[in-house]
C-alpha positions as CSV (number, residue, x, y, z in Angstrom):
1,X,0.0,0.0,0.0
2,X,1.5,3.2,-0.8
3,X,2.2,5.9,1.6
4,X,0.8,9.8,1.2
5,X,4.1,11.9,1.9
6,X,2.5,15.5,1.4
7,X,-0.9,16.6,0.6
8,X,-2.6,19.7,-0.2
9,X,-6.1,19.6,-0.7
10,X,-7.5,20.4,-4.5
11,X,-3.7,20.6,-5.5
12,X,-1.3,18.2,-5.5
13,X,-0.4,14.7,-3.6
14,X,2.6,13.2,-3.3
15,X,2.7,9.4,-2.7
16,X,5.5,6.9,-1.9
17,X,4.8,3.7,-3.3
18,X,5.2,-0.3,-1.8
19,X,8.3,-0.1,-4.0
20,X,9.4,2.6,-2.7
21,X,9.3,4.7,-5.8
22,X,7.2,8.2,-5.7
23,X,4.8,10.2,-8.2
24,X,3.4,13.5,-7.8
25,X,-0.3,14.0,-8.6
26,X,-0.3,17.1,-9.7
27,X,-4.6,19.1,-10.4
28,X,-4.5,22.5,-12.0
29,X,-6.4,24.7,-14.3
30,X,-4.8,23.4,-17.1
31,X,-5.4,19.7,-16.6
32,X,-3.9,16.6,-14.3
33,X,-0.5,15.1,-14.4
34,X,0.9,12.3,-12.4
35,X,4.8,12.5,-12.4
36,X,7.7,9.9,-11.4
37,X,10.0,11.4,-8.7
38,X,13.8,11.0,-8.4
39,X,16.0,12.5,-5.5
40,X,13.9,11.3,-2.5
41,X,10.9,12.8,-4.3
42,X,12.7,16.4,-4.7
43,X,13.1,16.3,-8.5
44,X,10.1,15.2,-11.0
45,X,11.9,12.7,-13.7
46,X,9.2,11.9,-15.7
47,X,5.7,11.9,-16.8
48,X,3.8,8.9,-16.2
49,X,0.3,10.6,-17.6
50,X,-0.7,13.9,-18.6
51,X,-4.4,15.4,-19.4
52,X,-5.3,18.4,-20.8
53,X,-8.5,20.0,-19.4
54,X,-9.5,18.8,-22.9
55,X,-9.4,15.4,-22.0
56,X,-10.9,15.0,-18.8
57,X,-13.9,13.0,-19.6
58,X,-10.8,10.2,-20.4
59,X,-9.6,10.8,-16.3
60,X,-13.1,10.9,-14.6
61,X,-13.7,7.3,-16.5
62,X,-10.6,5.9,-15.1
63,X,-10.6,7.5,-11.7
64,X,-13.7,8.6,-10.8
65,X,-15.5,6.6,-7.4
66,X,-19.5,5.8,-8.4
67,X,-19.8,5.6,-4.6
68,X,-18.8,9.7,-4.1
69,X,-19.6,11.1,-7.4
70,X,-18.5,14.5,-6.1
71,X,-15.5,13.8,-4.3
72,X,-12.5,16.3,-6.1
73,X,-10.3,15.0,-9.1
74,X,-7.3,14.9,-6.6
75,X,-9.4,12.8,-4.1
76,X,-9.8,10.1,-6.8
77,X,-7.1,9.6,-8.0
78,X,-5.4,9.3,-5.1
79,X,-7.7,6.8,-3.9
80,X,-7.1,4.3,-6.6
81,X,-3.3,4.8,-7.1
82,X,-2.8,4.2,-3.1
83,X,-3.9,0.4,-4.8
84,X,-1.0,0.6,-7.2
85,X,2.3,-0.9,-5.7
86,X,5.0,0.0,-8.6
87,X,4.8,2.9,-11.3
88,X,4.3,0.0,-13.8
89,X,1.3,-0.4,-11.9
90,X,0.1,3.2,-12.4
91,X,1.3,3.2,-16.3
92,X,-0.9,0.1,-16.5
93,X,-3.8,2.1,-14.8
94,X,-3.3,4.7,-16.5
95,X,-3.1,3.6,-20.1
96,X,-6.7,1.3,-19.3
97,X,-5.4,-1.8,-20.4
């Protein structure tokens, strides 16, 4: 199970994973990006997913929880990646095979 390292509500999320690896979860105005972290989590080294506010029809249908229809974005997606042991994991979520 993955650990939440830093959180800030409606924002971002940062969450260490069972393998010890860490993404960023990152909500703004201009869309959602998840991000692999390098350096203990201080430097983002790549992006895992990335969706334009264009696309978000494409996150809510891979994210979104039936049981709390209006929970936020952030709320989740967090949620479901706290499943997700490995950034494979999350690449594999992510990608909806």
């Amino acid at each position: 199970m993955a650990e939440v390292i830093s959180y800030k509500p409606g924002a971002y999320c940062q969450l260490k994973l069972a393998s010890r690896e860490r993404v960023l979860i990152s909500c703004a105005q201009t869309g959602i990006k998840i991000k692999k972290l390098g350096l203990g989590g201080l430097i983002p080294t790549k992006t895992i997913a990335d969706w334009p506010v264009s696309r978000l029809e494409e996150t809510i249908s891979i994210f979104a929880d039936e049981g709390n229809p209006s929970q936020h974005p952030l709320e989740a997606i967090k949620n479901k990646l706290m499943t997700c042991s490995s950034i494979r994991d999350i690449e594999h979520l992510c990608s909806g095979r």
